[in-house]
Structure formats: C-alpha cells, structure tokens
C-alpha positions in Angstrom: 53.3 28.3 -46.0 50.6 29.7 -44.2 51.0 31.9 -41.2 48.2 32.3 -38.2 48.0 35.6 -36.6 49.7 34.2 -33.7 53.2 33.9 -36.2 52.8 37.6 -37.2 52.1 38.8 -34.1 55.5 36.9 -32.9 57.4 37.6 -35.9 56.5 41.5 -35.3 57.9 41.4 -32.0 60.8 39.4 -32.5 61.8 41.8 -35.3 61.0 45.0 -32.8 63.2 43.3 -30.3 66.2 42.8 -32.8 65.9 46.4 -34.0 65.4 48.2 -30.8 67.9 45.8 -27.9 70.3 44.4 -30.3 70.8 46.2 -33.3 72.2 49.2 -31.3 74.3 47.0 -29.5 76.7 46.8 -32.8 75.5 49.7 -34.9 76.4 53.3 -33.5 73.9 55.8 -34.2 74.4 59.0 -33.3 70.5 60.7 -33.7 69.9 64.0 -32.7 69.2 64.8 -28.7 65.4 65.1 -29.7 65.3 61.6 -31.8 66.9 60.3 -28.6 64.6 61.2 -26.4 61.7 60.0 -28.8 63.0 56.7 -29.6 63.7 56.3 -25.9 59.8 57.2 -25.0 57.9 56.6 -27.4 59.2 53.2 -29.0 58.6 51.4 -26.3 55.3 52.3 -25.1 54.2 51.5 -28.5 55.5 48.0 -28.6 53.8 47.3 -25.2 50.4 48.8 -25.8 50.3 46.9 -28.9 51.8 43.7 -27.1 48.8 44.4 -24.3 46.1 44.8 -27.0 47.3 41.8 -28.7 47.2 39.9 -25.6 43.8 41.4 -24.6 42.3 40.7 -28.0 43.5 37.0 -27.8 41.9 36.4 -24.9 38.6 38.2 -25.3 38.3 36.0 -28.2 39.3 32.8 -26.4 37.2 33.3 -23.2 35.4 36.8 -22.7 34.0 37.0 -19.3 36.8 35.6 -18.0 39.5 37.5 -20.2 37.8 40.7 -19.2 37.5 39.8 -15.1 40.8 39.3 -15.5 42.1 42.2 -17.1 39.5 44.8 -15.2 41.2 43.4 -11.7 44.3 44.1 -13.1 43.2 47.7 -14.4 41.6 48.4 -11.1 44.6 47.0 -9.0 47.0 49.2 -10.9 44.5 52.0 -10.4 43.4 52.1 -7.2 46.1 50.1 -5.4 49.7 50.3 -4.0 49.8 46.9 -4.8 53.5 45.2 -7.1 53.2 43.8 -9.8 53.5 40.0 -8.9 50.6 40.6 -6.9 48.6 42.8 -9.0 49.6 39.7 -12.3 49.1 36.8 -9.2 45.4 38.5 -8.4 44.5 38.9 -12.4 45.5 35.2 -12.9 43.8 33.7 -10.0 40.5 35.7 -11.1 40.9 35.1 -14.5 41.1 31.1 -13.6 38.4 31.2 -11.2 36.2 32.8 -13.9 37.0 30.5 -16.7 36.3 27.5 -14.1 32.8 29.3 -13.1 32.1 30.3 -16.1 33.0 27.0 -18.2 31.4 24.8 -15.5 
C-alpha cells in the first residue's frame, strides 16, 4: 500500500483529533496545573500552524501566484483589518480564484 503525502498529512490529524477531543472524553487525566495550561496552549496552536503550513505548502505547489495572492489577502486582512473571518476567508477565496483564472488564462 502506498500512501501520498495527502494520506499522512490526514492520518496525522485524524490521530491528533482522537488524542486531543476524544480521548479525554473517556480517559481522566489528572496532569499537573502547569501541564494543563501547556497542553491547553500549546497543543493546539501547533496542530493549526502545521495544518496552515500544510495547506500553504499544498497550494504553493499546486498554483503559486495564486496560492500566495490568496494567502497575503488573508494575512493582510487579519492584519490590518477589523474584518470576520467569513469575510476575511470569502475575500482570500474570491482573490485566490480570480488569480488562478488570470493567471491560467
């Protein structure tokens, strides 16, 4: 069986998922105040910066002009802007399509 990068990078974060939401849920583990407050912080920020560079990394690969148009707008919204999410993610999207359509046509 051969497995792309696309199957690892799933299977990682399935088994992340399952470990940090569900396991606790019928395991009690009592850590230490400290360990609390670590695995609370820190666990998940990892799992979404590598989840973003995944993504980013994907899609630089697929289409870079318009992979990176599209994530600068959404760096830059976040940023500079009051604007929500939805519209900052509406805005990247709409971007990122328009530059794939320039950019491919």
């Amino acid at each position: 069986m051969n497995v792309t990068s696309h199957g690892w990078a799933i299977a990682a974060l399935f088994v992340t998922s399952l470990l940090v939401r569900v396991l606790p849920a019928f395991i009690r583990i009592h850590p230490s105040e400290v360990t609390r407050k670590l695995v609370e912080r820190v666990l998940p920020m990892a799992v979404f910066v590598n989840f973003s560079i995944y993504i980013a990394w994907t899609e630089i690969q697929t289409s870079a002009v318009a992979a990176i148009a599209g994530i600068a707008t959404a760096a830059i919204a976040s940023l500079f802007t009051r604007a929500g999410l939805v519209l900052t993610t509406c805005v990247s999207t709409l971007v990122y399509a328009l530059a794939t359509t320039a950019w491919s046509a």
